[in-house]
N, C-alpha and C positions, 0 to 999 in steps of 0.2 A: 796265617803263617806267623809265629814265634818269633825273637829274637835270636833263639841258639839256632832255629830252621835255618834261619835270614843269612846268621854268619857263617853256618855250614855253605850254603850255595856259593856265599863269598871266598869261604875256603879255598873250594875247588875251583872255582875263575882265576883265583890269585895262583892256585896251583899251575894254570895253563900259562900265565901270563908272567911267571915266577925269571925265564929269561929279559923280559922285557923289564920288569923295573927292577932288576938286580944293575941294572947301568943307572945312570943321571938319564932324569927323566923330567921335563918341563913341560906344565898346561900353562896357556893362555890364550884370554876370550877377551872382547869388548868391542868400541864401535871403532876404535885403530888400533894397531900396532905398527910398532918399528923396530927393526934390529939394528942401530947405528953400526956405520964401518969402524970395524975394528974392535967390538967385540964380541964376545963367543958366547955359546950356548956348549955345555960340556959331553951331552949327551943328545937321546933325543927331542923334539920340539912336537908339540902338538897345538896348532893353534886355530883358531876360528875368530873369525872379525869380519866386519863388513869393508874393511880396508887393510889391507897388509904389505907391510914394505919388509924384505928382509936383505938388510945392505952389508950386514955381520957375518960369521962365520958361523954353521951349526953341524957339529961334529960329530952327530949321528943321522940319523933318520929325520927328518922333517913331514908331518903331515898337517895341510894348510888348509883353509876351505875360507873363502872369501868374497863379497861382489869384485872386489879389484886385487890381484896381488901382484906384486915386480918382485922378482929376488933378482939382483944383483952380487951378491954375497955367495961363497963355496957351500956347499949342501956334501959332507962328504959320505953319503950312503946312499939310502934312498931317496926318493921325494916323490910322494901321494898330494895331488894338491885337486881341487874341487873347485870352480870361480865363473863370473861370468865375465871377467877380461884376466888373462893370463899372462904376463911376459917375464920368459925366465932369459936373463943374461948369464947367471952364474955359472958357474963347473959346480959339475954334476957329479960327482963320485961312482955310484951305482943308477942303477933304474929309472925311468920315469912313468907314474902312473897318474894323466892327466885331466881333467872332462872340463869342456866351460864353452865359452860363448866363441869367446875369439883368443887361440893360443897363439904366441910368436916363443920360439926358443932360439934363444942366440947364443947361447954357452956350449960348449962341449958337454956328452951325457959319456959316462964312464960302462954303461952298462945297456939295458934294453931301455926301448919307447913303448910306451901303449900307451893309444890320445886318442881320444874321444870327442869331436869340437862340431863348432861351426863350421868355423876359418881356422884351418892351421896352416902354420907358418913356422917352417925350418929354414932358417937366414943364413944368409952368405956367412960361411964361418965358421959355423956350429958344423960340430963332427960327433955323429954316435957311432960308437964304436960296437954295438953289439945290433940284435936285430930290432926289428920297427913293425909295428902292429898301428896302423894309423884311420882310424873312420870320421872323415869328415865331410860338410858341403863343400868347403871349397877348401884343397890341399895345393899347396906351393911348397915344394924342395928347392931351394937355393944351396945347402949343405952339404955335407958328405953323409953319408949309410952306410957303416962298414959290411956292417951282416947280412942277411935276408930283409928283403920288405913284402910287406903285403898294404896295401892300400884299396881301400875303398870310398870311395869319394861320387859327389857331384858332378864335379872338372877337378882336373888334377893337371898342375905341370911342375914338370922337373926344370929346372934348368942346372941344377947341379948333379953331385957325383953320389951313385949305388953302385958300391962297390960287393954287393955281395954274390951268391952263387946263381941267388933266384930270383926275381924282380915279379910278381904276380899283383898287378892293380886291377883291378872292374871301376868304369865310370857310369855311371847314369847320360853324363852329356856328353865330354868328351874328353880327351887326352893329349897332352900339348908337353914336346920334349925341345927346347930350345936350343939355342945355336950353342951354349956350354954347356948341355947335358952329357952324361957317361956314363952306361951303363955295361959293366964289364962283365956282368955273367947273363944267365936267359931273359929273356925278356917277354912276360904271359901277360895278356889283358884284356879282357871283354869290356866292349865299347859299343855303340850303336852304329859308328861306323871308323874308319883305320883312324891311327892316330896321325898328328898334326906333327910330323919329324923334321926338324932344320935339318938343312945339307952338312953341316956342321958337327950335328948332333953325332956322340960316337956310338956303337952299341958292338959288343966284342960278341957275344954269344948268340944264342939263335933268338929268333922274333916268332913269336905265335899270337894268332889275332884270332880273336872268337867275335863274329857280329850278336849283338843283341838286340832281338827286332825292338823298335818302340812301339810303342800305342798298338800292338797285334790284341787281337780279339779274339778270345778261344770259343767257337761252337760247339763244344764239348757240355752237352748238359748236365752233366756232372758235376761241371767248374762251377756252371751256374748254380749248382743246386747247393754247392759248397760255398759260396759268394752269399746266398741269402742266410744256410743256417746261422752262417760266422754274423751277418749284421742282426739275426733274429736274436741270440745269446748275447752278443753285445748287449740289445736294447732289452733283456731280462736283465742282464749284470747290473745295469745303470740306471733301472728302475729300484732294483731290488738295493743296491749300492744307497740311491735315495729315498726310498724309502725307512732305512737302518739310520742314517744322518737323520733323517726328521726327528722318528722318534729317541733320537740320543737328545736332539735340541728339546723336544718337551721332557721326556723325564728327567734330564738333566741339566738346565738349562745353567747352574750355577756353575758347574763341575769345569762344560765345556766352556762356560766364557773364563774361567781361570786359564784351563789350558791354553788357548788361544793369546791371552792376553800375556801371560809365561813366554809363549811360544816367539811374540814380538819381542819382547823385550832382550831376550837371550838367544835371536834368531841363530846364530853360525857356533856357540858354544853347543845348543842340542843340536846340531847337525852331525858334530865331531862325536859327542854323545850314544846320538842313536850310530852313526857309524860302527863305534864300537863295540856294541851292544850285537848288532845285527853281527859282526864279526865272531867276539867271541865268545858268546853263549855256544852255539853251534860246537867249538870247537870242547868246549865245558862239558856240553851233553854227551860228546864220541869218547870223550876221554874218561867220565862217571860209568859209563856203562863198562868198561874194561873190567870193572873190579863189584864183586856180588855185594857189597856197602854202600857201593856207592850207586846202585840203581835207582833208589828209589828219589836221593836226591838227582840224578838224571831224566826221571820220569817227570818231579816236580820241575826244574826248570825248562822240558823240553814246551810242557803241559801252557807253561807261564812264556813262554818263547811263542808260542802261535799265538797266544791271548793277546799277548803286546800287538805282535803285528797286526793281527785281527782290527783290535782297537784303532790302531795308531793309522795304518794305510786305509782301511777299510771307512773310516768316521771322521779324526783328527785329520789330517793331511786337508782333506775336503773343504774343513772348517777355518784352517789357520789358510789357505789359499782364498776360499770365498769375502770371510771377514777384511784380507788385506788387501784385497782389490776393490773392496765396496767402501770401505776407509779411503784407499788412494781417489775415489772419483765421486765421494760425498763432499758436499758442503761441510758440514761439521766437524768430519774430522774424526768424528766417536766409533770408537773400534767396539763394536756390535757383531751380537751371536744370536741370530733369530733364521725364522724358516727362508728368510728372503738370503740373506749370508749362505744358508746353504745350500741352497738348489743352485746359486752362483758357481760356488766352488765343485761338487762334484759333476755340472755340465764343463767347468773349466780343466778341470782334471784330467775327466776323460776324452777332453778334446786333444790337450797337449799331448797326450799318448801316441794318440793319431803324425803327432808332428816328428819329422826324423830328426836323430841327435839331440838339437835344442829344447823340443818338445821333450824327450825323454829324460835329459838332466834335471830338466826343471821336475817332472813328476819328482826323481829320484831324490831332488835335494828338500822338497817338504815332504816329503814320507821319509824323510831321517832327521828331518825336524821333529814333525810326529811321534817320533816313535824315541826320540830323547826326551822329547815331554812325558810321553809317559814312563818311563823308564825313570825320570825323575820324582815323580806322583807316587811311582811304587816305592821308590828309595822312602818318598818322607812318610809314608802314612806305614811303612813297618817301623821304621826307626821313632814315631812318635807313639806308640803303642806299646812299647817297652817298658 
């Protein structure tokens, strides 16, 4: 690929994205950030840090990806944020779209929830005003819920107010509505068995209970036969997955310990990276195919959109997990890319898969690591070819 190639594809990304940075638009990466109280960001924020505090004001969109992040500070649009400890104080203007280890929100959200967690935690105080999309292990509403909810959780208890039409939770263990709970419209939940209602508790609308048997055993040999193909393909995927990692580490043995080594240093800036990337090529491709010029640059990015992924989830991801976990519990300390780094990382990979919520962020956040590394690798070697 050319230079004029290079800047045509840029073209038309810029063309998708032509709303987006026609406002103030702010990057920032490193190993902290702060937004001190009291002052602003004019537009939107996009930041990545392995710590992030934002105690200021940002007057557009904010999207954050961090080990730790607190906003205390107003968010007046959206807020996309990614982390493995979360706690939002602030007013929230529009939406929240959340994923991480352990969430608390104590601010008011102006718009919808959608949280993705361990632990979440809606605290005494905090009022969403639109609907609530919530999957975690362990869900506590102490809050208000203006709109609809649905929850899917662990254990879930309410002790605060859903005030919307429908109330529909499923628990795995069980369901616990306490002595200040309110639920003023229907109330739907599959549970393994009724839920735990204080006398107290209020509920205006109708109550419907679906039992969910536990630990039942289906004698249907069909299930069973469907139970082995799915672990037979698995253990072809994960062979085949490692075998593709081996030989990336022998033929490539330089390439990938760059990546990797990249991949530590700028961990939460490529996360934000590959997020982007993954977002909106996609939307570059639907949009190039509209017009008979703009196919073929369509065809090339769609072509260069699986490669990346291919590369980045398929090999890289594997390798920056292996290598950083065999660094955390080496002596030495030397961030190393050899056959032992990655039979680590893609047995660890595809375990956490296995794992509900926490297991799945984590995949999610080094395969967009990954796939900012490469996304970055392609950036320099067109533009040092010119």
């Amino acid at each position: 690929m050319n230079k004029k190639l290079f800047s045509l594809v840029l073209l038309v990304i810029g063309l998708v994205c032509l709303p987006l940075f026609s406002q103030a638009l702010t990057f920032k990466g490193g190993e902290s950030y702060y937004l001190s109280q009291g002052d602003k960001v004019a537009g939107d924020l996009y930041l990545g840090a392995s710590s992030a505090t934002i105690a200021g004001e940002v007057n557009g969109d904010l999207f954050i990806g961090g080990g730790s992040v607190f906003i205390s500070g107003p968010i007046k649009q959206d807020l996309t944020v990614a982390g493995g400890s979360i706690n939002l104080n602030g007013a929230i203007g529009d939406d929240i779209r959340a994923a991480g280890g352990n969430i608390v929100i104590g601010g008011n959200v102006g718009g919808d929830l959608l949280i993705f967690g361990g632990q979440v935690h809606l605290a005494p105080g905090a009022v969403v005003k639109g609907e609530a999309l919530i999957y975690g292990g362990m869900v506590t509403i102490d809050g208000k819920i203006m709109g609809d909810v649905k929850i899917r959780g662990g254990q879930v208890v309410v002790n605060g107010w859903l005030l919307g039409k429908n109330s529909d939770i499923a628990v795995q263990k069980s369901l616990i509505l306490g002595s200040s709970a309110r639920v003023e419209g229907n109330l739907t939940y599959k549970a393994p068995q009724e839920a735990q209602i204080d006398s107290l508790a209020i509920i205006i609308g109708e109550t419907k209970f679906e039992k969910i048997e536990g630990g039942t055993k289906y004698s249907n040999p069909m299930g069973s036969w469907w139970k082995k193909a799915v672990g037979v393909l698995w253990g072809i995927k994960l062979a085949m997955t490692l075998l593709v990692v081996l030989l990336a580490v022998w033929i490539f043995p330089k390439h990938v310990q760059n990546y990797v080594s990249y991949a530590k240093g700028n961990f939460w800036k490529e996360v934000l990276r590959g997020f982007l990337f993954l977002v909106v090529v996609p939307i570059a491709v639907i949009l190039s195919f509209i017009t008979v010029i703009g196919i073929p640059v369509g065809g090339l990015l769609l072509v260069s959109y699986v490669l990346s992924l291919f590369v980045a989830f398929g090999v890289i991801a594997s390798l920056v997990l292996g290598s950083l976990v065999w660094q955390w519990f080496s002596s030495d300390k030397k961030l190393e890319v050899t056959w032992k780094q990655a039979i680590v990382g893609v047995i660890l990979l595809n375990v956490l898969g296995f794992i509900p919520f926490v297991g799945w962020i984590a995949v999610f956040i080094f395969s967009l690591v990954s796939l900012g590394v490469v996304f970055h690798s392609w950036q320099d070697k067109v533009w040092t070819q010119r």
